[in-house]
C-alpha positions as a Markdown table, in Angstrom:
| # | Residue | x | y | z |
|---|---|---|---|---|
| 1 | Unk | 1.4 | -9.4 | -18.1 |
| 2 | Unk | 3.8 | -11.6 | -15.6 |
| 3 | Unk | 7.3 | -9.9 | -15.3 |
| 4 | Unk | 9.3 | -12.8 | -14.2 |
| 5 | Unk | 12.3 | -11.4 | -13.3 |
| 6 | Unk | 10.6 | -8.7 | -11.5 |
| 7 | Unk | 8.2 | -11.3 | -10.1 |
| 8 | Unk | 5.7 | -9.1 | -10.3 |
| 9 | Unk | 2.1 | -8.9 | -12.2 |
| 10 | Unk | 1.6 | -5.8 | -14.1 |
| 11 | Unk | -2.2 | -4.1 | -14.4 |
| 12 | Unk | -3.7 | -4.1 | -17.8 |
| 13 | Unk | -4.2 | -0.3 | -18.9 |
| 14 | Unk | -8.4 | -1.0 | -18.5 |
| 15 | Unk | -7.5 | -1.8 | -14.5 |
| 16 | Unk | -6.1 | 1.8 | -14.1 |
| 17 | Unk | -9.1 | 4.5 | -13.3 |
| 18 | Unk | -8.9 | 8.7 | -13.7 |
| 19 | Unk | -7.2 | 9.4 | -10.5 |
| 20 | Unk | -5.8 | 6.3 | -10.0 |
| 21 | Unk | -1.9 | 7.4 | -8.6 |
| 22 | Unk | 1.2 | 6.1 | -10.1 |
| 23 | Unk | 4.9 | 5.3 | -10.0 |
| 24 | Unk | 7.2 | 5.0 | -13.3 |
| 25 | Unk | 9.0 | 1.9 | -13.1 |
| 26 | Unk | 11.3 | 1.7 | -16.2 |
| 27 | Unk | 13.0 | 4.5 | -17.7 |
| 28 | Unk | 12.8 | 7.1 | -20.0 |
| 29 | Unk | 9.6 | 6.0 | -22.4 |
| 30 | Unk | 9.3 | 6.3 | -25.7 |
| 31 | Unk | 12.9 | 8.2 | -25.3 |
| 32 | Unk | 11.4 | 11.1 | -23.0 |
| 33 | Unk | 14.5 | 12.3 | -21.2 |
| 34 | Unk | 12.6 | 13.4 | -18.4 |
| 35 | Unk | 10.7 | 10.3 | -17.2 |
| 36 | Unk | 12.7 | 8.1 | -14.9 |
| 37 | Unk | 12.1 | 5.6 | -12.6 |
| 38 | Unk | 10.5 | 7.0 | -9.6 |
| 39 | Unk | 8.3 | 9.7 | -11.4 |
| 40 | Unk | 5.0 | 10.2 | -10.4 |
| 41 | Unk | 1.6 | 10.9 | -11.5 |
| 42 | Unk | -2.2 | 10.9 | -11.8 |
| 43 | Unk | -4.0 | 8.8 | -14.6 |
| 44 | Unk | -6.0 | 11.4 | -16.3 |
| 45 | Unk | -7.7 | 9.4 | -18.7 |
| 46 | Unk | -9.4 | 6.6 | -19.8 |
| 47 | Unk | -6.9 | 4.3 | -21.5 |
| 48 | Unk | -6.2 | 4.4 | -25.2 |
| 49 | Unk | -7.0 | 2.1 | -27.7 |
| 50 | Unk | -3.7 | 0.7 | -28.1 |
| 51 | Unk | -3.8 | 0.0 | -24.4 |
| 52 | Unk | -1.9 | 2.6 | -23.0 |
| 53 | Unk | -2.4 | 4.5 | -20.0 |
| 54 | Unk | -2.9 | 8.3 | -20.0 |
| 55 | Unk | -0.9 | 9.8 | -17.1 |
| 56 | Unk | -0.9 | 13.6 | -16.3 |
| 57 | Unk | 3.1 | 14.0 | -14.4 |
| 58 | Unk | 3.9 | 15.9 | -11.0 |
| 59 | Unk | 6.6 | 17.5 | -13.0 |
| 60 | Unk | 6.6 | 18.9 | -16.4 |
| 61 | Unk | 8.5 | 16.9 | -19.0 |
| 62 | Unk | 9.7 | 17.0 | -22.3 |
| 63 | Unk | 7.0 | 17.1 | -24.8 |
| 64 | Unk | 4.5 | 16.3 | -22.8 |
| 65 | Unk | 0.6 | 17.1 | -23.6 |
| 66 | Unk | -2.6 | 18.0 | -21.4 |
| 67 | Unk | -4.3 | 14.4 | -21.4 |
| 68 | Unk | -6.9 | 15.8 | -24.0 |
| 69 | Unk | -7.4 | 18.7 | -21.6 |
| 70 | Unk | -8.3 | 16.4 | -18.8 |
| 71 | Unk | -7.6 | 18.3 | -15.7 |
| 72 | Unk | -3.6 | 18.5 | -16.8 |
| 73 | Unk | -1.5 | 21.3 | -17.0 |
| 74 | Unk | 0.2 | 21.1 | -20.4 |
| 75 | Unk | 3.6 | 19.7 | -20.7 |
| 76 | Unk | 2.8 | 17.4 | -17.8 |
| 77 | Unk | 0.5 | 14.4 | -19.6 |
| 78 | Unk | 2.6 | 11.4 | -21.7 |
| 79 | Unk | 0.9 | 7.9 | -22.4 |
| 80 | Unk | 3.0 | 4.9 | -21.1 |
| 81 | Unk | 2.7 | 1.1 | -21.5 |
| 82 | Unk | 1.1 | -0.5 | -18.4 |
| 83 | Unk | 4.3 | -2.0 | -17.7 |
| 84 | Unk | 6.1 | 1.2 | -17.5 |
| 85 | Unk | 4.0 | 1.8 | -14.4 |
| 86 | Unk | 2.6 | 0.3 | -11.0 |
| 87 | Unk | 0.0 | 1.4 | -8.6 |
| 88 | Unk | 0.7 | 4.0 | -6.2 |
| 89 | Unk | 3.4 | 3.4 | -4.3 |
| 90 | Unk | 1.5 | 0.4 | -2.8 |
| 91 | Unk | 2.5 | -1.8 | -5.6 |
| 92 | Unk | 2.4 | -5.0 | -3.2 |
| 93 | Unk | 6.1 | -6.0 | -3.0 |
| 94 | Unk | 9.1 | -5.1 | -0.9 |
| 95 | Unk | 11.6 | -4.4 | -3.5 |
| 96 | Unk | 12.0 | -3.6 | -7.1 |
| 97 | Unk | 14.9 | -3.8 | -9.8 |
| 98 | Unk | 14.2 | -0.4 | -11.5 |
| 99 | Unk | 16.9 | 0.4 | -14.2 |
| 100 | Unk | 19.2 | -1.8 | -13.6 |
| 101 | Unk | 19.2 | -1.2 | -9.8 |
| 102 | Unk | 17.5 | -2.8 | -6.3 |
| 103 | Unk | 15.4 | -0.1 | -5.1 |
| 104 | Unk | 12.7 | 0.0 | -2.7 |
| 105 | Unk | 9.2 | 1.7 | -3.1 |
| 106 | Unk | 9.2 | 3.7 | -0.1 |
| 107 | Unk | 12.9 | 5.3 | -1.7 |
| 108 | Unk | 11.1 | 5.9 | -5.2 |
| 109 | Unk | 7.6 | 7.8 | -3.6 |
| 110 | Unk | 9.3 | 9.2 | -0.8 |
């Protein structure tokens, strides 16, 4: 998928791997209070068959699972859209507009 006002190229959910690292890009999915831009996290499974992408959290959130037991504390795993999400923090641009707001990579991973 081709964000064009991001200008940016999203991953399908079958291009992420278990242990692939990433960085939340949009805010609060699926209404979880505790996911905002910036979060990151570990994919911890293999993608679902809606397409989604398994992702065990640094932090604990919300309502949050253990990616089918997959190496995940509980409370830490949630499944996000691919576009919710890049790579890393190597995602292969300089700057972002992540809710609303210009922010660079290097601010959102540290």
């Amino acid at each position: 998928m081709f964000d064009i006002e991001r200008g940016i190229e999203y991953p399908s959910a079958e291009e992420y791997a278990i242990g692939d690292r990433v960085v939340l890009i949009n805010e609060f999915p699926d209404g979880n209070p505790d996911l905002v831009a910036g979060s990151t996290g570990t994919v911890c499974d293999e993608p679902t068959g809606g397409g989604r992408v398994q992702v065990c959290w640094d932090d604990e959130i919300e309502g949050g699972h253990t990616c089918d037991s997959r190496n995940c504390p509980n409370g830490h795993g949630w499944r996000v859209d691919p576009w919710d999400i890049l790579p890393g923090c190597d995602a292969g641009v300089d700057e972002l507009e992540i809710a609303g707001e210009s922010d660079t990579l290097d601010f959102l991973c540290g």
